[in-house]
N, C-alpha and C positions, 0 to 999 in steps of 0.2 A: 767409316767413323760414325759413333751414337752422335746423334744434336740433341744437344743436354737440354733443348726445350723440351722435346719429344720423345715420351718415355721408352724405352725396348720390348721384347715381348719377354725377353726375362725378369724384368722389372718387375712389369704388369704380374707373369704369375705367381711373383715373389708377394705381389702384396696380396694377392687374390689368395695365398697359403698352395700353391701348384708345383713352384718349387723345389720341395721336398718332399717326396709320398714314402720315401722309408719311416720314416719318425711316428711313430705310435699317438695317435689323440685319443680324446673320450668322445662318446657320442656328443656330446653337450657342448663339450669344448669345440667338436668340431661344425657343429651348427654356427656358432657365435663368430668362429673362423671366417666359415664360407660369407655371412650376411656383412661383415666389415668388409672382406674382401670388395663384393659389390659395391658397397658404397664408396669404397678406396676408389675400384674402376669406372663410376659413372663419374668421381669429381675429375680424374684425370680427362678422359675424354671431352668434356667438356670445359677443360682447360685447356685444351689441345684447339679444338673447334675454336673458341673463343679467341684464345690469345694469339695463335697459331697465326693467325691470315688478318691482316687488320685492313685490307686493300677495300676501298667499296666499291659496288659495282652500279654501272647506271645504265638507263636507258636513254639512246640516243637517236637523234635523225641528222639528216643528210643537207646541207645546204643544197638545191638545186638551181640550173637555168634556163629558159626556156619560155613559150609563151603563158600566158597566164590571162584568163577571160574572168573578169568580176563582174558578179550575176548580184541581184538583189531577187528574193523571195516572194511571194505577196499569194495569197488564196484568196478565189470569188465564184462566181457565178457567170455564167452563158448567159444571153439573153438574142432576141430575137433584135437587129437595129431598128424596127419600128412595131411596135406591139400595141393593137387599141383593143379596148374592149366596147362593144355595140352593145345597146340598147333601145328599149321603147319609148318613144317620146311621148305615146296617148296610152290612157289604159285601155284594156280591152281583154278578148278573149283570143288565145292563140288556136287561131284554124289549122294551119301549114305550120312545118317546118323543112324545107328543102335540102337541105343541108346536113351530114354531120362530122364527126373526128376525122382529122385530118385530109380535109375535099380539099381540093386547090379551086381556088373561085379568084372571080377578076370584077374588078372595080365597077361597081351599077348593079352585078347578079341579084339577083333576091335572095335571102336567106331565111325569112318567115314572113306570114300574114295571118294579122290580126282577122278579126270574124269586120266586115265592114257593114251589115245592114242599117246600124241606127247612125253612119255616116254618111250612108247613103242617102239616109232621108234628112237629113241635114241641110245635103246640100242642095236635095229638092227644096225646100223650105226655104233655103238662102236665095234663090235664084227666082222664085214665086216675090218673097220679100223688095225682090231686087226692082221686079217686074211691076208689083205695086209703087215702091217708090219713086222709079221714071214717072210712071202715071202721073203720081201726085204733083212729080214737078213741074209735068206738061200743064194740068189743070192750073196750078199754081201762078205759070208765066202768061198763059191765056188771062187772066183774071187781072193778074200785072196791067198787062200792054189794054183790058178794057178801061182799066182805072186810068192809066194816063192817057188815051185817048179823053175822056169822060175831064178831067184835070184841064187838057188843053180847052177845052169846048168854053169850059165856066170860065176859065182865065180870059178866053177874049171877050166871051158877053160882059165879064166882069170891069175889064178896060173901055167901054163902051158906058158903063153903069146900066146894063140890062139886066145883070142880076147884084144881087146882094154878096156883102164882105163875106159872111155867115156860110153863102154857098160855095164861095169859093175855096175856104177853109175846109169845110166839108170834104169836099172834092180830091184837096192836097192830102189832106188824114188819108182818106181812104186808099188813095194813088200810096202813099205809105207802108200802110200797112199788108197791101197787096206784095209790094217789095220783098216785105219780111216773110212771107209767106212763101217768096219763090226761092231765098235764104236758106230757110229751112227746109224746103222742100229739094233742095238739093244737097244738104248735108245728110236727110234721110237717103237719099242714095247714094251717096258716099258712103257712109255707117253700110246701107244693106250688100254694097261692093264688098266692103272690108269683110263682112260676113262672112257672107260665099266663099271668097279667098280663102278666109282661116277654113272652112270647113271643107275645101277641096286638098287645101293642105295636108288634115289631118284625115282627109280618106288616103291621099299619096303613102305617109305614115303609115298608114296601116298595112304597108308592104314595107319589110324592115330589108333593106340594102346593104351590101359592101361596100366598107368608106376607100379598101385599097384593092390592090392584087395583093395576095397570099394564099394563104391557106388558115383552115379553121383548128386551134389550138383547143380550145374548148367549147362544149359546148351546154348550157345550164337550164334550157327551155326544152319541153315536149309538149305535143298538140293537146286541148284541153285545158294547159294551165292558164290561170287569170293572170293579166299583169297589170299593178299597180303603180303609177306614172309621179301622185300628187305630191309628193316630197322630195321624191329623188328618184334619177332613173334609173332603171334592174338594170344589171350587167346580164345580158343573155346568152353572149357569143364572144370570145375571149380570140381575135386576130391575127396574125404574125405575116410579117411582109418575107421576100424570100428567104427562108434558111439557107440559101445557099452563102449567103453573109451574115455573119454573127458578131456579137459584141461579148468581150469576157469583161466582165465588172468586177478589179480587183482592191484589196482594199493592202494599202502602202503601209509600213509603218513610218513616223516621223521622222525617225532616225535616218529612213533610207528614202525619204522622198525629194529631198534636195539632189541626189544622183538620176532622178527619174527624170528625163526627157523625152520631149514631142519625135517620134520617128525613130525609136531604139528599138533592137529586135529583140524577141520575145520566146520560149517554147514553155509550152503547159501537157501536161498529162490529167485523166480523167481515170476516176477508178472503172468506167464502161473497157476501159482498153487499156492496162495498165502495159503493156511492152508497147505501143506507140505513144508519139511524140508528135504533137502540133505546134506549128509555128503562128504566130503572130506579129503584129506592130502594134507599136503607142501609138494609139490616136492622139490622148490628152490625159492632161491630171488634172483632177479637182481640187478647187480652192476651199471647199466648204467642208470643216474637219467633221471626223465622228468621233465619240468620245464612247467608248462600252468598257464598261468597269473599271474605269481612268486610265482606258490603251487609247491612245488616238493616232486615227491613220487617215489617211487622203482615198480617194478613190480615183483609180485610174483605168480607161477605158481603150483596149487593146483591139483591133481588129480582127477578126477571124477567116478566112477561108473555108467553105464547111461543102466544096461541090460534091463529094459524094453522099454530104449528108447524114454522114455518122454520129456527128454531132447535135444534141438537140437541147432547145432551153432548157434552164433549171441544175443542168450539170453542174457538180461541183466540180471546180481545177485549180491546180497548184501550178501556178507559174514561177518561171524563171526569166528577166527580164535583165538582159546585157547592159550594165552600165559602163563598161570600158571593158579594149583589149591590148592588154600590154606585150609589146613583142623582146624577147631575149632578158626574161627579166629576171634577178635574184630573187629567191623567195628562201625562206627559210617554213617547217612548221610551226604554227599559231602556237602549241605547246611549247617550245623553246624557249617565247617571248614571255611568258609565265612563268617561266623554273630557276626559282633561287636556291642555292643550294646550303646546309644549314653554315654555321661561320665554323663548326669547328672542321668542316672539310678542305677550308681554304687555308691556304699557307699565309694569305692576308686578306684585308677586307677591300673591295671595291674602292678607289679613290671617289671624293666629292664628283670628280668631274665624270666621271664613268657611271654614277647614278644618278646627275645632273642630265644625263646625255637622253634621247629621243627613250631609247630602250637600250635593252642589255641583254647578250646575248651572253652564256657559258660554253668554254670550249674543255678539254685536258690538255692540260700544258704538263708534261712530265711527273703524269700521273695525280696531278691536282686541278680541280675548277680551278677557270680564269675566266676574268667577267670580259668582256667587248662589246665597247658602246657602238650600236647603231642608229640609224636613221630609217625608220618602218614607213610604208605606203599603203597602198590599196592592201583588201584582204579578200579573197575568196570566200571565208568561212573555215577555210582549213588552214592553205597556208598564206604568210603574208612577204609583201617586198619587201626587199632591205635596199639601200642603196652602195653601191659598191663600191668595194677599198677597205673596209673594216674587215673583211672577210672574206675567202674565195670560194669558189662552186666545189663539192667535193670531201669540203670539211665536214666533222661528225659536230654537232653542239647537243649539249645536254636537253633531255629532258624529264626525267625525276631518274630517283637514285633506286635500287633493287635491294641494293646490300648497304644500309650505311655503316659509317664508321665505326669501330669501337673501341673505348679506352681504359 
């Protein structure tokens, strides 16, 4: 039996003029024939397609159960956990440099020296100075102890009345002033102390040391150059304590740094080794925001393991940083929670309390959307929790439509 929707193919060649090939046309007539025919044939098929199937068709996922690990994001930088840069504390001229790219040196080694001759003499000069100002204070205290000798002598003639007021006064002045002279005669040796110290200091100085054990990350001096002390001091030698422990410095976004806590596991990859995978921990999150083109993010600092070494500062890495693991859990895909479908697909519309509700999930209910309110949790990024009872594991729910409706 014909379905009087769906034309026949006698139909068809009847409109198309196929029908009947005995029947005599003219040229003309039969052009005019054949180009209606076509048009006849394209409105039907496309009557056919159109009205034929009004079913639409959608894209769907799969309610699943099982564990589910939510990760938060964050990219930063390796760094060395204690990294200094040395410099010269005197200026001078660089004689040595002991040292270069990556040495392993230990705490005290030398790593350059200054040229020391005009320190040298310095210190001879400090120690000559030094040598005179004892002197002076030896002469000083001798001259003292005459004077109050010579004081006491007048004081008792003077209790006697042998000598005069006048000498007596004398006597004390001078016993005085001998005083101030032994005074000062040893604060010049003090001051020439001080001297010598600073000028033996700044010969020590002139051998530039390691403040740690590491090794040498950079190195910005070679023998020959001057270095200029008076304002600020040169960065020369750029440090790093062991790499075999490293720090990843990540920067959080807002949104996710309230999930970030002290002791949460970690994995980062690095584009040096893109198919391996490094583990890490939280050490800490920083309180002090960064704000770059009005994104603000926290920075957080993750511990590394680095004993083979592969790793080395400056690395950029993309971390993944475990903020929960839920076991046996509903999830549905994140697309789901997004897909409304338009109102004329539904048989009705969503009640108050069903769009009131956390989210809303679409299922087919006898070949039509049906909306179903859930309750959502954590999200991975792809898919998210549901809480169960609205829905069971296994069910298809919408996620946009391929073929919509047509009327």
């Amino acid at each position: 039996m014909n379905d009087p929707k769906h034309p026949s193919q006698a139909d068809i060649e009847k409109a198309v003029g196929l029908g009947d090939t005995t029947r005599p046309t003219a040229p003309g007539l039969s052009r005019r024939w054949v180009a209606g025919g076509l048009a006849v044939l394209v409105a039907l098929v496309g009557w056919f397609w159109v009205g034929g199937d009004s079913t639409p068709q959608y894209r769907t996922g799969v309610v699943t159960q099982g564990d589910m690990t939510i990760t938060v994001t964050a990219t930063g930088t390796l760094k060395p956990v204690n990294q200094v840069d040395v410099g010269a504390e005197i200026s001078g001229l660089i004689n040595e440099v002991f040292v270069t790219f990556n040495d392993l040196i230990a705490k005290g080694d030398p790593i350059a020296r200054l040229d020391t001759d005009q320190l040298e003499a310095r210190v001879v000069q400090a120690e000559a100075s030094l040598v005179s100002a004892r002197a002076g204070l030896a002469e000083a205290e001798a001259t003292a102890r005459e004077a109050k000798a010579r004081r006491d002598r007048v004081a008792n003639l003077a209790k006697r009345q042998a000598l005069s007021q006048q000498e007596l006064e004398i006597a004390e002045a001078t016993y005085a002033r001998s005083a101030a002279a032994v005074s000062n005669a040893q604060a010049q040796v003090t001051l020439a102390e001080a001297t010598l110290k600073i000028d033996k200091s700044n010969l020590e100085k002139a051998i530039i040391r390691s403040p740690i054990d590491g090794i040498i990350l950079d190195r910005k001096i070679e023998p020959g150059q001057t270095v200029a002390s008076s304002f600020q001091t040169p960065v020369l030698f750029t440090l790093a304590e062991d790499l075999r422990r490293m720090h990843l410095h990540v920067d959080v976004d807002e949104a996710d740094v309230g999930q970030v806590k002290t002791g949460q596991d970690a994995a980062f990859t690095v584009d040096a080794y893109p198919d391996r995978t490094f583990t890490a921990l939280v050490q800490s999150v920083r309180n002090a925001p960064r704000t770059v083109q009005g994104v603000v993010t926290y920075e957080a600092v993750l511990e590394v393991n680095n004993d083979d070494l592969a790793l080395r500062p400056g690395m950029t890495a993309t971390s993944e940083i475990t903020v929960e693991r839920i076991s046996n859990a509903l999830s549905v895909p994140n697309g789901a929670l997004r897909f409304t479908p338009p109102l004329a697909e539904t048989d009705t519309a969503p009640s108050e309390e069903t769009l009131a509700a956390n989210s809303v999930l679409w299922v087919l209910a006898a070949g039509r959307p049906q909306a179903v309110a859930v309750d959502t949790g954590a999200s991975d990024g792809r898919r998210t929790v549901i809480a169960p009872g609205a829905i069971e594991a296994g069910r298809e729910v919408l996620l946009d439509v391929l073929t919509p409706l047509r009327r």
